[in-house]
KEKERO-186404 format. One line per field, with one value per residue: residue in one letter; x negated, y negated, z negated of N, C-alpha, C in turn; residue number from 1. Coordinates in Angstrom, 2 decimals, padded with zeros to 5 digits. Example, Ala and Ser with C-alpha at 12.3 -4.5 7.8 and 13.67 -1.06 7.14 Angstrom:
REM KEKERO-186404
rest: (a; s) $
n_east: (-013.19; -012.85) $
n_north: (005.69; 002.25) $
n_up: (-007.80; -007.08) $
ca_east: (-012.30; -013.67) $
ca_north: (004.50; 001.06) $
ca_up: (-007.80; -007.14) $
c_east: (-013.20; -012.90) $
c_north: (003.30; -000.03) $
c_up: (-007.80; -007.87) $
nr: (1; 2) $
REM end
This chain:
REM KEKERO-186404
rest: (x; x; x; x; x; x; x; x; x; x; x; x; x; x; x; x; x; x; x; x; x; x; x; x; x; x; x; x; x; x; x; x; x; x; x; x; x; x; x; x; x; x; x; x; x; x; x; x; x; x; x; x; x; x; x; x; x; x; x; x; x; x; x; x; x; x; x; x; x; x; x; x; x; x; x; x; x; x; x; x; x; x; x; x; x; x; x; x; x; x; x; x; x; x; x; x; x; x; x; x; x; x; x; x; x; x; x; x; x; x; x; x; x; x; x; x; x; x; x; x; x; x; x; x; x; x; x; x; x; x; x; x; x; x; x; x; x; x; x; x; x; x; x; x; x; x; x; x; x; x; x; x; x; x; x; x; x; x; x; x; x; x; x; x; x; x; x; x; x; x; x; x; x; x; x; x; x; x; x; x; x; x; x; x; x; x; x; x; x; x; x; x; x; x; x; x; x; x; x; x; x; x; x; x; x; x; x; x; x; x; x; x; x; x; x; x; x; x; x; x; x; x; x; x; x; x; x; x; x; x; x; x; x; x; x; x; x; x; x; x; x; x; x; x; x) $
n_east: (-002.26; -001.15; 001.18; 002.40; 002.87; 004.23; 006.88; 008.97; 009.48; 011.75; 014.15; 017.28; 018.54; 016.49; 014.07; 010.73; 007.10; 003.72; 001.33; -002.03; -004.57; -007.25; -008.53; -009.99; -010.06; -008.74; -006.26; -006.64; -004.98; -004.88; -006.86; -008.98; -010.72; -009.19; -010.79; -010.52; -010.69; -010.90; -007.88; -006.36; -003.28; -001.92; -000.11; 002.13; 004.68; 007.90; 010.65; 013.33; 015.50; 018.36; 018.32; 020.63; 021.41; 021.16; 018.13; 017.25; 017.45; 015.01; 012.84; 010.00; 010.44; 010.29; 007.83; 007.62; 009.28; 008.01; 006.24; 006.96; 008.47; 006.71; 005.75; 008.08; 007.96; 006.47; 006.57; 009.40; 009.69; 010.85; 009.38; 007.16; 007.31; 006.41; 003.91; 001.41; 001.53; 001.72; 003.15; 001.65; 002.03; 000.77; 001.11; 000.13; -000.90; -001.19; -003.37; -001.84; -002.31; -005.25; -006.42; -006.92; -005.29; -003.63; -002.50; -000.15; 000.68; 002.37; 003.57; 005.87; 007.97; 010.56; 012.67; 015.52; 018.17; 017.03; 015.25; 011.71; 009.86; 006.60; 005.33; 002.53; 001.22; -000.84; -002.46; -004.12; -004.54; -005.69; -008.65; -010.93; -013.14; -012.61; -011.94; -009.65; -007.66; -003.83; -003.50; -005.98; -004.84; -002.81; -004.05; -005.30; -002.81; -001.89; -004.46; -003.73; -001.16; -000.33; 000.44; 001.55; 001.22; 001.97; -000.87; -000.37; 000.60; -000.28; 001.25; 003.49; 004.08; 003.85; 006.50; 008.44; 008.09; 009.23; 011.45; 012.45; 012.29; 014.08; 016.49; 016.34; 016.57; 019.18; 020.35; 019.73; 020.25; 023.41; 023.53; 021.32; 019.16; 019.04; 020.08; 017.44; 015.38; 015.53; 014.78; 011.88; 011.08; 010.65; 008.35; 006.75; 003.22; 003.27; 005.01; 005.97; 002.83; -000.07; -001.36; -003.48; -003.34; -004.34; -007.42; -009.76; -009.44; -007.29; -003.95; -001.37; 000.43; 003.19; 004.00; 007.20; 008.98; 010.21; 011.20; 014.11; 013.58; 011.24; 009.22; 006.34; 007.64; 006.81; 006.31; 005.44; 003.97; 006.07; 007.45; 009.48; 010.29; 008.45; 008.14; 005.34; 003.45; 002.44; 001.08; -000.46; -002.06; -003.97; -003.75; -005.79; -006.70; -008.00; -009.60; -006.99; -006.09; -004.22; -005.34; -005.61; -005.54) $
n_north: (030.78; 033.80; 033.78; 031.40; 032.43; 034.44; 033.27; 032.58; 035.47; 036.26; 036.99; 034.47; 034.09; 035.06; 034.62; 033.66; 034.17; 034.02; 034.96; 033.93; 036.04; 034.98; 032.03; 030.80; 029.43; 026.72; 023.78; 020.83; 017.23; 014.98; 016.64; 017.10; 019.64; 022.58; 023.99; 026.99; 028.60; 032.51; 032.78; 030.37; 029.65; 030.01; 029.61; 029.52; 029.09; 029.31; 027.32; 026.38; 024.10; 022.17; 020.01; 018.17; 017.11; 016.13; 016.40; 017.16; 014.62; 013.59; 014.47; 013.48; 013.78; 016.37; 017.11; 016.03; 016.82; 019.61; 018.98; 017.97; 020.83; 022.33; 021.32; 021.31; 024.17; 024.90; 022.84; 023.69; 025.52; 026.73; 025.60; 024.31; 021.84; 019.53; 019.57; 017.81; 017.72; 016.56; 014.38; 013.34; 010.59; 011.28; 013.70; 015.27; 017.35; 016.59; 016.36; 014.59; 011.05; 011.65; 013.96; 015.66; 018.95; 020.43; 020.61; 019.69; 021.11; 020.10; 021.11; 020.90; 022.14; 021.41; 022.69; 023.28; 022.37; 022.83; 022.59; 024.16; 025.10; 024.87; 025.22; 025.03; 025.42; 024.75; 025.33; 025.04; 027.51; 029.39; 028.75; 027.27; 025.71; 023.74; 021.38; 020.68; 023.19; 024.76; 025.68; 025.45; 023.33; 023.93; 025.54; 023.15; 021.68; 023.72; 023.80; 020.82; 020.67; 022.70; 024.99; 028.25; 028.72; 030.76; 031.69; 031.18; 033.02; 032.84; 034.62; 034.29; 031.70; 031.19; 031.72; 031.37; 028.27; 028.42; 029.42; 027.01; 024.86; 025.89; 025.29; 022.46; 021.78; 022.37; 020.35; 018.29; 018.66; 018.16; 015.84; 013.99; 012.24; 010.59; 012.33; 013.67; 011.93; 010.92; 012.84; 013.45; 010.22; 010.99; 012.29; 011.47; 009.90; 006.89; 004.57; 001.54; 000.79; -001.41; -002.45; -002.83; -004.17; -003.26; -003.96; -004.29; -007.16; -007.66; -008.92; -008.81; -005.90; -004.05; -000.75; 000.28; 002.40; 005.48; 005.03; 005.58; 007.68; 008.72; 006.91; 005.28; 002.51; -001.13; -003.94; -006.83; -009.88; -012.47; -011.71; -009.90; -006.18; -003.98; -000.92; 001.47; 003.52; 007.14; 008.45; 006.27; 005.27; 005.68; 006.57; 005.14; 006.12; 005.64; 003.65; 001.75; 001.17; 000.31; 001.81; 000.95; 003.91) $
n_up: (018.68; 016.79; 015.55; 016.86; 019.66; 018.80; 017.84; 019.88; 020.85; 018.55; 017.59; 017.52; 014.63; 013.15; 011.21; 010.58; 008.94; 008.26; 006.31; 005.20; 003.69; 003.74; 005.59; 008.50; 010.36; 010.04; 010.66; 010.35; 009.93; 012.49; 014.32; 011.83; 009.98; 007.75; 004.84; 003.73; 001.07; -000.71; -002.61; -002.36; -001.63; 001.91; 004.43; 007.29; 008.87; 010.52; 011.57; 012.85; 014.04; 014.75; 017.76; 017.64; 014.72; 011.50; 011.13; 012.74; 014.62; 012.69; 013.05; 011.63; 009.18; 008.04; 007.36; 004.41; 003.56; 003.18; 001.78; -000.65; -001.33; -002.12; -004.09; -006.00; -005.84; -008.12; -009.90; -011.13; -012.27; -015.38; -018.38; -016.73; -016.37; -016.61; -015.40; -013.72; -010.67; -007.53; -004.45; -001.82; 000.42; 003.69; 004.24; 001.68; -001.22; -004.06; -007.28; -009.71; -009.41; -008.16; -006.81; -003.85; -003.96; -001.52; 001.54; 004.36; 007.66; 010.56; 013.60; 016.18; 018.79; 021.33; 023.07; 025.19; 023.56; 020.97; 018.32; 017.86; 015.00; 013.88; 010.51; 009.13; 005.62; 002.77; -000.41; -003.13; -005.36; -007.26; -006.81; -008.26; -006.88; -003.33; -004.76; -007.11; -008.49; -008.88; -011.12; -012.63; -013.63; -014.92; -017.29; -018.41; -019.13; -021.47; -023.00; -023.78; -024.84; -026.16; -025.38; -023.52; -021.17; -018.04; -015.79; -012.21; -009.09; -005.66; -004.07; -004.86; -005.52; -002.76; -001.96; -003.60; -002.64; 000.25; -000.55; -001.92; 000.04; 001.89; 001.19; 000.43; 002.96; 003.62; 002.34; 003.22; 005.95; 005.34; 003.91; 005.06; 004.96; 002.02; 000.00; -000.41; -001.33; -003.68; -005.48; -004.17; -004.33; -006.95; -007.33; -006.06; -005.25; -005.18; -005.96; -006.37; -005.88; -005.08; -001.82; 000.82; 004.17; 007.05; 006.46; 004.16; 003.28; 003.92; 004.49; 001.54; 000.05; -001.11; -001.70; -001.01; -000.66; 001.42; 005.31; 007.03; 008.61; 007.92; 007.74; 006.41; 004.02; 003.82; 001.65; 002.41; 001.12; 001.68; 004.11; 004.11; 004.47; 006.41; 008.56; 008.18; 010.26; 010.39; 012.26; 013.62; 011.24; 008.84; 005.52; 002.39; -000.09; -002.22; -001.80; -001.71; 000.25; 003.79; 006.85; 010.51; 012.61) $
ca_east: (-002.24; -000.05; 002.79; 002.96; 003.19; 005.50; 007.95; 010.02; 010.15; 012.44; 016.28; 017.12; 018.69; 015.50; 012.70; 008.57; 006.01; 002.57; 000.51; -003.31; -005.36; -008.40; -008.86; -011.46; -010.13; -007.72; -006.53; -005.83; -004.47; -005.96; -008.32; -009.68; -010.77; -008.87; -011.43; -009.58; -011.37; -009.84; -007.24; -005.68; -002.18; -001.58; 001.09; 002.42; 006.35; 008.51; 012.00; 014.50; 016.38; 019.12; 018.27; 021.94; 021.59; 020.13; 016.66; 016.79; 016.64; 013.95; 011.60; 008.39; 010.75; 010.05; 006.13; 007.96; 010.38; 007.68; 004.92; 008.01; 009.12; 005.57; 005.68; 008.90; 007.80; 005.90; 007.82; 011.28; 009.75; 010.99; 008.27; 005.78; 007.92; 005.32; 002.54; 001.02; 001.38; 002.82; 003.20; 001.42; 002.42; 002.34; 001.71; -000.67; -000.21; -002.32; -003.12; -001.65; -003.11; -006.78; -007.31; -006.11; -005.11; -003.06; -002.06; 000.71; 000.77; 003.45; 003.84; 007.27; 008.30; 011.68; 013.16; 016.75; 018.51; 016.67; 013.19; 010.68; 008.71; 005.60; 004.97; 001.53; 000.61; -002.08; -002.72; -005.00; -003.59; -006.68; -009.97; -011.63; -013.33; -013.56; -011.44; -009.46; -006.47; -002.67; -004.03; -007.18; -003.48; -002.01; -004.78; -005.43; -001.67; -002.02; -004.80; -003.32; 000.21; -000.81; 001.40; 000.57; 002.44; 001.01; -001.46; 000.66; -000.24; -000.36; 002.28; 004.86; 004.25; 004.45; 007.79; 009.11; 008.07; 009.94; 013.12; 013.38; 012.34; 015.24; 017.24; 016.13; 017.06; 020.78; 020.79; 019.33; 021.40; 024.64; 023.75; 020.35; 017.81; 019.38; 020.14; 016.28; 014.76; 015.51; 013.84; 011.23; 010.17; 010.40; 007.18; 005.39; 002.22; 003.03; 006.31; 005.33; 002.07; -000.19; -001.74; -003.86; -002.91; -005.38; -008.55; -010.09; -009.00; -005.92; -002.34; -001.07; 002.00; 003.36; 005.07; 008.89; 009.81; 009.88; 012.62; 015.17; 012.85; 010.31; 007.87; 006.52; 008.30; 005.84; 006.69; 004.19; 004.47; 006.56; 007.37; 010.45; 010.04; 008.49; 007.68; 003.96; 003.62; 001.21; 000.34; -001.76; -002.33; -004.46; -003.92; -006.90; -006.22; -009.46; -009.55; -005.68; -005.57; -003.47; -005.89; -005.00; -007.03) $
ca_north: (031.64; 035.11; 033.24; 030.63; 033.40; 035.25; 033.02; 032.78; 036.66; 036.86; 036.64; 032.62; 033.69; 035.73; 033.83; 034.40; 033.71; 034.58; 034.62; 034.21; 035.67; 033.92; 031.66; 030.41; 028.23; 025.81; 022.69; 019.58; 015.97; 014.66; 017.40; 017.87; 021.10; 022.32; 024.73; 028.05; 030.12; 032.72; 031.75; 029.35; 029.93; 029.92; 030.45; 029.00; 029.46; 028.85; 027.68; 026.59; 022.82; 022.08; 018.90; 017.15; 017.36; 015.07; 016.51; 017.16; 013.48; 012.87; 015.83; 013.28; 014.00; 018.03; 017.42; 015.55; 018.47; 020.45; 019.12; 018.53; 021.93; 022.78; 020.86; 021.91; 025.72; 024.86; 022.04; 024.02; 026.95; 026.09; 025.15; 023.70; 020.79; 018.66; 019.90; 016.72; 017.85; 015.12; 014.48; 012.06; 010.45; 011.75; 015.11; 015.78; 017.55; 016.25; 016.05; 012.77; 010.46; 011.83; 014.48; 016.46; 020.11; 021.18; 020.16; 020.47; 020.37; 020.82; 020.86; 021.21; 022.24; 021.11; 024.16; 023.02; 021.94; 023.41; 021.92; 025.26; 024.06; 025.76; 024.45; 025.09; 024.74; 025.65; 024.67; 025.79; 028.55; 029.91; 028.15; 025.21; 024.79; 022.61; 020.45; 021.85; 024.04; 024.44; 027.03; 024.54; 022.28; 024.83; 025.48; 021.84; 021.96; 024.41; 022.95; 019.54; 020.78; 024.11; 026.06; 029.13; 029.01; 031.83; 031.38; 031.40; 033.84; 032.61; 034.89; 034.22; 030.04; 030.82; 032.74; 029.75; 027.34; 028.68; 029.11; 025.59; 024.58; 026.06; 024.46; 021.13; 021.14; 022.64; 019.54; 016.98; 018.68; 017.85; 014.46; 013.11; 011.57; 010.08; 014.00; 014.55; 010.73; 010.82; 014.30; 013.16; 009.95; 011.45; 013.21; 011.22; 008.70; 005.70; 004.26; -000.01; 000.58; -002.54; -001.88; -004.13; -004.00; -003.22; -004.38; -005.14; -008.43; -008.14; -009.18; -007.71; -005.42; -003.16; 000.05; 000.67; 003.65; 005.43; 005.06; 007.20; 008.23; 009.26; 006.45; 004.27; 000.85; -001.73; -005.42; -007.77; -011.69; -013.45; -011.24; -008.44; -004.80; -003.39; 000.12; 001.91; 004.92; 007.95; 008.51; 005.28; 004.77; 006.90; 005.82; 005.72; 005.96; 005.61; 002.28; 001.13; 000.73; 001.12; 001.03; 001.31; 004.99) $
ca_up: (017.50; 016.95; 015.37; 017.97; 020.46; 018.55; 017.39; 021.16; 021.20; 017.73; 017.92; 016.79; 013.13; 012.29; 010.28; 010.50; 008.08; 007.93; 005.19; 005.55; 002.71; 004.00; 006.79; 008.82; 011.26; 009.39; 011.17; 009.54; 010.57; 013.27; 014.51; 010.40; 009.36; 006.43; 004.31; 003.34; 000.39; -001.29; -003.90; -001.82; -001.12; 003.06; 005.02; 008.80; 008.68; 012.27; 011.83; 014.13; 013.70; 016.42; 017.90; 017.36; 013.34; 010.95; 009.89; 014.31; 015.06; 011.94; 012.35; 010.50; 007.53; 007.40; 006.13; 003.31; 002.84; 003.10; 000.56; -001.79; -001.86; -002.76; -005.59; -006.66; -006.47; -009.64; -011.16; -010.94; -013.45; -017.10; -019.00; -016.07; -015.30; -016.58; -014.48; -013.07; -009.27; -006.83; -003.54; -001.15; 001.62; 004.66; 004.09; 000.89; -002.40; -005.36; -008.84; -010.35; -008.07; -008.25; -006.05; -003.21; -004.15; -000.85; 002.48; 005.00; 009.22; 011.22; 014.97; 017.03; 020.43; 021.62; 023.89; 025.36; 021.93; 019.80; 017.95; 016.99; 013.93; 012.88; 009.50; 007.99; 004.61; 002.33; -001.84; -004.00; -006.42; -008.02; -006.55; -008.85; -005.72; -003.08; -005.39; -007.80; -008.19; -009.55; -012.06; -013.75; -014.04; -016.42; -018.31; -018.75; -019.73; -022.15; -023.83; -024.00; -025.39; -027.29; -024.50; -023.20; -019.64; -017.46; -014.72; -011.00; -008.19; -004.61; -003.10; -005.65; -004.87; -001.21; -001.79; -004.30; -001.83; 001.22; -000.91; -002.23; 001.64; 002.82; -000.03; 001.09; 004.56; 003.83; 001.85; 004.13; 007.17; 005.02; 003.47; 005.50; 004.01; 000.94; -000.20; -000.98; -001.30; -005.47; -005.88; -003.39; -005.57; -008.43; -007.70; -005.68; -005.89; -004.53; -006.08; -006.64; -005.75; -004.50; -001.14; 001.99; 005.55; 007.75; 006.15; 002.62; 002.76; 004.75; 003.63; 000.37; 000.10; -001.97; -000.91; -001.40; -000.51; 003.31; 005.71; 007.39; 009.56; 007.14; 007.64; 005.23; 003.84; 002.88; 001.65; 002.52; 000.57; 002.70; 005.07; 004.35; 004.60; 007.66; 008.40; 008.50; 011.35; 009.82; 013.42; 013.66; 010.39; 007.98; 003.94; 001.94; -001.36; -003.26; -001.32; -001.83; 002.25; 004.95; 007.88; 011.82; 012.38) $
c_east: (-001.17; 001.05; 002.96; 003.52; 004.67; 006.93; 009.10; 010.04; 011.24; 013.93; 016.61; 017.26; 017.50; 013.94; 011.47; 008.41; 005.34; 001.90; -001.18; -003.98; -006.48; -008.44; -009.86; -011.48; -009.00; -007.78; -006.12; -005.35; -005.28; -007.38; -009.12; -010.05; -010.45; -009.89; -010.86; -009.56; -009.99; -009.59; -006.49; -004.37; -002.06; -000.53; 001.78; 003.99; 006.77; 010.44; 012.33; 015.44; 016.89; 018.66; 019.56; 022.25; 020.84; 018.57; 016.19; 016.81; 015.52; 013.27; 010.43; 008.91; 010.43; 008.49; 006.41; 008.95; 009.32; 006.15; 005.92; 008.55; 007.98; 005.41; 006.45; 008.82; 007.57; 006.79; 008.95; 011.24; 010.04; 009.74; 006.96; 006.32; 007.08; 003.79; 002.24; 001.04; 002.38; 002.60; 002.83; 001.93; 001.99; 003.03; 000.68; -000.26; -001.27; -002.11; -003.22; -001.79; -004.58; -007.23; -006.22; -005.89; -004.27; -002.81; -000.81; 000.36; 001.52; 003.52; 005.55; 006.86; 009.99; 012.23; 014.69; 016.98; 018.08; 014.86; 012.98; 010.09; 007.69; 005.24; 003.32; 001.28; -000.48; -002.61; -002.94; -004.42; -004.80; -008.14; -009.72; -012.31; -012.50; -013.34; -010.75; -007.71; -004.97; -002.87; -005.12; -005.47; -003.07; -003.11; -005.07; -004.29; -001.77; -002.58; -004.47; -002.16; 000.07; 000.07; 000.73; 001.34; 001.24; 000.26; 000.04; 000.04; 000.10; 001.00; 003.57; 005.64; 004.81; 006.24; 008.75; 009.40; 009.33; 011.18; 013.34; 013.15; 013.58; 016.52; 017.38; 016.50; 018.23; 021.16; 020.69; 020.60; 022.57; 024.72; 022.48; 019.37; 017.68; 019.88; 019.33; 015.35; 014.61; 014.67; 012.38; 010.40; 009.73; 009.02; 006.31; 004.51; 002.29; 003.84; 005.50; 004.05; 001.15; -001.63; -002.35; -003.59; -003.93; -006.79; -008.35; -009.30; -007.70; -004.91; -002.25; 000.30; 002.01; 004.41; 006.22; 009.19; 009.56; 011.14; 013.43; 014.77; 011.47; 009.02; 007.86; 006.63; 007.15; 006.57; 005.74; 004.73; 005.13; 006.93; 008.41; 009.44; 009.62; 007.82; 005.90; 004.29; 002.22; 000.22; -001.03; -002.07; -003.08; -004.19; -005.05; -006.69; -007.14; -009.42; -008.02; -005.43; -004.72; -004.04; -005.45; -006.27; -007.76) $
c_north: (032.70; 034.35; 032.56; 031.45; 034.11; 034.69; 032.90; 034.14; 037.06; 036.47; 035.26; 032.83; 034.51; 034.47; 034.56; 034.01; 034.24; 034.40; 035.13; 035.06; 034.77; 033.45; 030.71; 029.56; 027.21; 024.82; 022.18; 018.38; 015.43; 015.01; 017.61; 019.37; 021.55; 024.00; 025.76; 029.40; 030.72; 032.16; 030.75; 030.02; 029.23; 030.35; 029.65; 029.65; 028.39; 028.70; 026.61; 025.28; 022.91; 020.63; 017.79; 017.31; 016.36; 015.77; 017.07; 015.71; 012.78; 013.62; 014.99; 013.64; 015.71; 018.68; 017.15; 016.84; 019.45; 020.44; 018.81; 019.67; 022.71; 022.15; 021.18; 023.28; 025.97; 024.22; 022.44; 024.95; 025.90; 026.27; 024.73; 022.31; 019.81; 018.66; 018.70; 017.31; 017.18; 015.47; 013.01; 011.52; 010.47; 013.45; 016.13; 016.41; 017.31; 016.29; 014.31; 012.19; 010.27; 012.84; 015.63; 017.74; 021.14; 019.90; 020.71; 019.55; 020.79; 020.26; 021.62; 020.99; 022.18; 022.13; 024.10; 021.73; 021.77; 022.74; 023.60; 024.64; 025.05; 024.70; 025.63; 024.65; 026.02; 024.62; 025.53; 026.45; 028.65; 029.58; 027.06; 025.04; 024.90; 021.73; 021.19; 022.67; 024.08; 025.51; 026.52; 023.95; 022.71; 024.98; 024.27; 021.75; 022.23; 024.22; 021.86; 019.83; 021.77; 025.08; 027.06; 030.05; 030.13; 031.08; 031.85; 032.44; 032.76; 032.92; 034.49; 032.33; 030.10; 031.19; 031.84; 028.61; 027.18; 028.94; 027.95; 025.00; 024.65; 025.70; 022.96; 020.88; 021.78; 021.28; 018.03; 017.07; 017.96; 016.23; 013.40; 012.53; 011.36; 011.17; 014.38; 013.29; 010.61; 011.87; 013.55; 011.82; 010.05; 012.31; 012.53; 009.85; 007.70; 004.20; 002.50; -000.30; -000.29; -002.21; -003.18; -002.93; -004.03; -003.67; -004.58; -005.99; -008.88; -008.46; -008.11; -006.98; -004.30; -002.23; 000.35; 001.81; 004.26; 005.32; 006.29; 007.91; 009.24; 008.26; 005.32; 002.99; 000.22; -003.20; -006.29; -009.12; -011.57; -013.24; -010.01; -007.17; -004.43; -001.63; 000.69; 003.19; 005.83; 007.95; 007.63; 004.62; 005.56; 006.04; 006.34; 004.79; 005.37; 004.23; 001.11; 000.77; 001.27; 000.59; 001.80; 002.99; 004.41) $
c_up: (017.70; 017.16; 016.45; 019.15; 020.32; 018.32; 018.60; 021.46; 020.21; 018.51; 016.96; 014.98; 012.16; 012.04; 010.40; 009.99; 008.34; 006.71; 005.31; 003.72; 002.64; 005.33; 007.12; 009.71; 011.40; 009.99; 010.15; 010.50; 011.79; 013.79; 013.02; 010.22; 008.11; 006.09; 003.28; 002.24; -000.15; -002.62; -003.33; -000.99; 000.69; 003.96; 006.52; 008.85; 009.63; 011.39; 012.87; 013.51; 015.03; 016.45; 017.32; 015.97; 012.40; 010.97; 011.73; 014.83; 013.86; 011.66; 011.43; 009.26; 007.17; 006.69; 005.19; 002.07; 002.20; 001.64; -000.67; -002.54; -002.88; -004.18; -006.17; -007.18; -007.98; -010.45; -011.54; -012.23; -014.81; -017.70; -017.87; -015.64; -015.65; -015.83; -013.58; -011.54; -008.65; -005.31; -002.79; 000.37; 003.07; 004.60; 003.09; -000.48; -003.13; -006.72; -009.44; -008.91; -007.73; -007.16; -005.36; -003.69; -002.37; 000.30; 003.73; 006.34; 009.71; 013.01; 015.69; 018.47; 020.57; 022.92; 023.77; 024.43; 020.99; 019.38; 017.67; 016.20; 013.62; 012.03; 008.70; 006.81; 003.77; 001.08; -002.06; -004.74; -007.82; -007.77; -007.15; -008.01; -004.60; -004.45; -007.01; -007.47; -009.37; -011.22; -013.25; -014.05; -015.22; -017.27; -018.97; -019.83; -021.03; -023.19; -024.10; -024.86; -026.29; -026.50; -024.47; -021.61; -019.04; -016.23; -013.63; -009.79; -006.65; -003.69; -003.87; -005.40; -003.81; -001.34; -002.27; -003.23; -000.57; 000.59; -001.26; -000.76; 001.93; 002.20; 000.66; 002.24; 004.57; 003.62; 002.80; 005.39; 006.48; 004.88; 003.89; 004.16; 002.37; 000.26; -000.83; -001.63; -003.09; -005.94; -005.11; -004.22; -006.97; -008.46; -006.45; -006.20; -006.07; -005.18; -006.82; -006.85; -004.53; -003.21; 000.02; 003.02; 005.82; 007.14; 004.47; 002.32; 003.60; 003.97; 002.71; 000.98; -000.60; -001.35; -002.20; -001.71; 001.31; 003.75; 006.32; 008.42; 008.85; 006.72; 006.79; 004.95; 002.92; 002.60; 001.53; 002.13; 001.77; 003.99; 004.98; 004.68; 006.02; 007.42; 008.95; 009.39; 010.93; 011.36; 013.79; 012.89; 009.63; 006.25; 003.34; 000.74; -002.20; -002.97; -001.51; -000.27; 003.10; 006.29; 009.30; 011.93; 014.39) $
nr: (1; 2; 3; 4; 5; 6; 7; 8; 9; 10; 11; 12; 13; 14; 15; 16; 17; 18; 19; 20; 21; 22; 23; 24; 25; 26; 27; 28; 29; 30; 31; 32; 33; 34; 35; 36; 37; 38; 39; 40; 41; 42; 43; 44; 45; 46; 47; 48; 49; 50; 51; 52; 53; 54; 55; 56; 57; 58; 59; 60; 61; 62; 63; 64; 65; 66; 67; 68; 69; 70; 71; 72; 73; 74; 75; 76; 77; 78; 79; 80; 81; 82; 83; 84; 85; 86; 87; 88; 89; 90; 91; 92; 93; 94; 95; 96; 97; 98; 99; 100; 101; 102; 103; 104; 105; 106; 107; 108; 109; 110; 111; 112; 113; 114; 115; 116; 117; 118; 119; 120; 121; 122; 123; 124; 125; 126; 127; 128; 129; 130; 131; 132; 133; 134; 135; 136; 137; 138; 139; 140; 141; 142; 143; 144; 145; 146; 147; 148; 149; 150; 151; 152; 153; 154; 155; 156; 157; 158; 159; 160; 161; 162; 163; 164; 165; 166; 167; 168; 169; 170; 171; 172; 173; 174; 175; 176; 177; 178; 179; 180; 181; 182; 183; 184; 185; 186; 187; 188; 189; 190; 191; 192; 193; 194; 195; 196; 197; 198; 199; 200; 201; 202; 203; 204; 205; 206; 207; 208; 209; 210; 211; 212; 213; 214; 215; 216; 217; 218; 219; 220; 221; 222; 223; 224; 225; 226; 227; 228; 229; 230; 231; 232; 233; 234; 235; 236; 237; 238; 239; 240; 241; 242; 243; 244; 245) $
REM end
């Protein structure tokens, strides 16, 4: 892609973004195709972690940063802080715990010291389809409370987004994990929810919380906390599972 190209010709303290209006050849997790109409906020943003830093030995934590901040864009405005938008684990943004609205991917290249990150993401702004969008949310809102919060635009999210981003990882660099982990369940799905291992009828367990790595703490009966790896795991929510992919 451009950016990928471009991001080793800037000078280290300069920042890229792109912003797609429409795109057509969206990845997702594991080879997915993410589907890009317009109305959907997009954007692929490169920064620059030193390896010898906290949030440089726990890059799985910067999809967390990064579908957090997205939620914060919205939740941070006075009067939307109730806007049902959460954050799933590993790297989804949804409504409640019903339905996807946004997604984030991120790939790194390690060069000397230094990680490169391209972070993709991409939530609905203004399309009720595929699914729906942060925009049906407020109106929902609106009618439910008698508000009359404004609709959100796309570029103004992306612009939100990437400043509390870069909020979040001053904070993580300084104080690691435990820095963003309170903000972080405070908006997401999962928090003492009852889940099977590998199969239907596999062992129970209920997730904790994730660890300092990013990945997720489950407690199975009789068995302490161990950690889940997104990599070879996919969660499937609708189902309550955590199956090997």
């Amino acid at each position: 892609s451009l950016i990928g190209r471009l991001m080793f010709e800037l000078p280290e303290e300069m920042g890229l973004i792109a912003v797609a209006v429409r795109q057509t050849q969206g990845k997702g997790r594991g080879g997915n195709v993410w589907l890009s109409p317009v109305g959907c906020a997009l954007s692929t943003l490169h920064i620059s972690i030193p390896l010898h830093s906290n949030l440089g030995q726990r890059i799985p934590f910067i999809q967390h940063l990064v579908s957090l901040a997205v939620v914060e864009a919205v939740r941070s405005i006075p009067g939307y802080e109730d806007i049902e938008l959460r954050v799933k684990w590993p790297n989804d943004i949804y409504y409640s715990d019903l339905m996807k609205l946004g997604g984030v991917l991120v790939n790194s290249t390690l060069i000397e010291t230094t990680f490169h990150i391209l972070i993709g993401f991409g939530f609905n702004v203004n399309n009720s389809n595929p699914t729906i969008c942060i925009n049906d949310l407020i109106a929902k809102f609106n009618r439910e409370e008698g508000t009359e919060l404004k609709p959100l635009s796309a570029d103004c999210l992306i612009a939100r987004t990437v400043t509390v981003l870069e909020r979040l990882i001053e904070v993580f660099q300084e104080k690691g994990p435990n820095g963003v982990l309170p903000q972080y369940y405070k908006y997401w799905v999962h928090s003492g929810k009852r889940v099977r291992l590998r199969s239907e009828d596999g062992p129970v367990a209920w997730i904790v919380g994730i660890d300092d790595y990013g990945y997720l703490q489950v407690h199975e009966e009789g068995k302490g906390v161990e950690s889940v790896h997104p990599d070879g795991n996919s969660f499937d929510m609708l189902r309550n599972l955590i199956v090997p992919k």
